[in-house]
N, C-alpha and C positions, 0 to 999 in steps of 0.2 A: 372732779377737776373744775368743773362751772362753778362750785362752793368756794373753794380753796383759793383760786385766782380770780372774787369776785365778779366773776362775769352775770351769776343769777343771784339771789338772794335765797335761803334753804324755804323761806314761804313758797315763793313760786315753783320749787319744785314739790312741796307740799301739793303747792293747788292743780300742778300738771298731774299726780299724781291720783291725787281725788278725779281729774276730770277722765284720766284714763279710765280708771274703777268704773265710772259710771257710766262709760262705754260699752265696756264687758259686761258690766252687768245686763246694761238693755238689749245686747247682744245676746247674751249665750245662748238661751233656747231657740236662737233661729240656723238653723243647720246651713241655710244657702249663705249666712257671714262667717261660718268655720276659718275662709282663710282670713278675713279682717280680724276675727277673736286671735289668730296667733301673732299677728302684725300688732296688736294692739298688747297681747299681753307679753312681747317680746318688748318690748317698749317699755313697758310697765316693770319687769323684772330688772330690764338695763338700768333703770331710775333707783329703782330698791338697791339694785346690787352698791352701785356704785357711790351711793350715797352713805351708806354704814359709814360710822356708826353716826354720823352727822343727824341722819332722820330719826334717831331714837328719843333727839332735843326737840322734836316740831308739838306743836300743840296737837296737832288731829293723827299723829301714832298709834294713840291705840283703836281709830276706827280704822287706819289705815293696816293694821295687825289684822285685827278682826275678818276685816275684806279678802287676805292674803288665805285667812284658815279657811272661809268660809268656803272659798276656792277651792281651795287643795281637797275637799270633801266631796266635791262636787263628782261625777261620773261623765262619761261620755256616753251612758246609754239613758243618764236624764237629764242632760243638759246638752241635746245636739249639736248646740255652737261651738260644745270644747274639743279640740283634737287631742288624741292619744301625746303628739309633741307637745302642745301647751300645759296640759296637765302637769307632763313629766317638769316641764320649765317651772309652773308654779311650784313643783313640791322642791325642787332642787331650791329655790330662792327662799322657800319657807326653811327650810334646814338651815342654811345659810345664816339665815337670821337669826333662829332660833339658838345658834352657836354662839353667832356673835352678841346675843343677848346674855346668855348665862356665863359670858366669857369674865 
């Protein structure tokens, strides 16, 4: 919707998106931010979802892909920051995508 009625520009959501990534990422293995990893990666998936297929046009897509798999591989018993909910959130948005890719 911020795309379509010019209110953002799809870089800026590009770069909200990297800056999320790199939240989580410095997040995960610390178990006492578990609930900021789900606030962060609820954030992160609302950006993903809603942007299809608009973000498949951004230049940094495929580290942005990349970050999304790397995720989804991840476990809660090696990466304490992730919660069983987040998890579940990234694989549902990775499917998501993944459809809307070979669509």
């Amino acid at each position: 919707m911020l795309i379509r009625n010019e209110v953002l520009p799809i870089t800026t959501v590009g770069q909200l998106i990297d800056h999320l990534d790199g939240l989580i990422s410095s997040n995960i293995d610390n178990k006492a931010r578990v609930f900021i990893n789900n606030e962060l990666i609820e954030n992160y998936s609302i950006l993903l979802a809603t942007m299809i297929p608009n973000i498949f046009a951004l230049e940094n897509w495929p580290s942005i892909y990349e970050g999304l798999l790397k995720y989804t591989k991840y476990t809660t018993k090696t990466q304490p920051g992730l919660s069983s909910r987040a998890k579940f959130k990234l694989m549902d948005i990775k499917d998501m995508v993944s459809k809307k890719m070979s669509a």
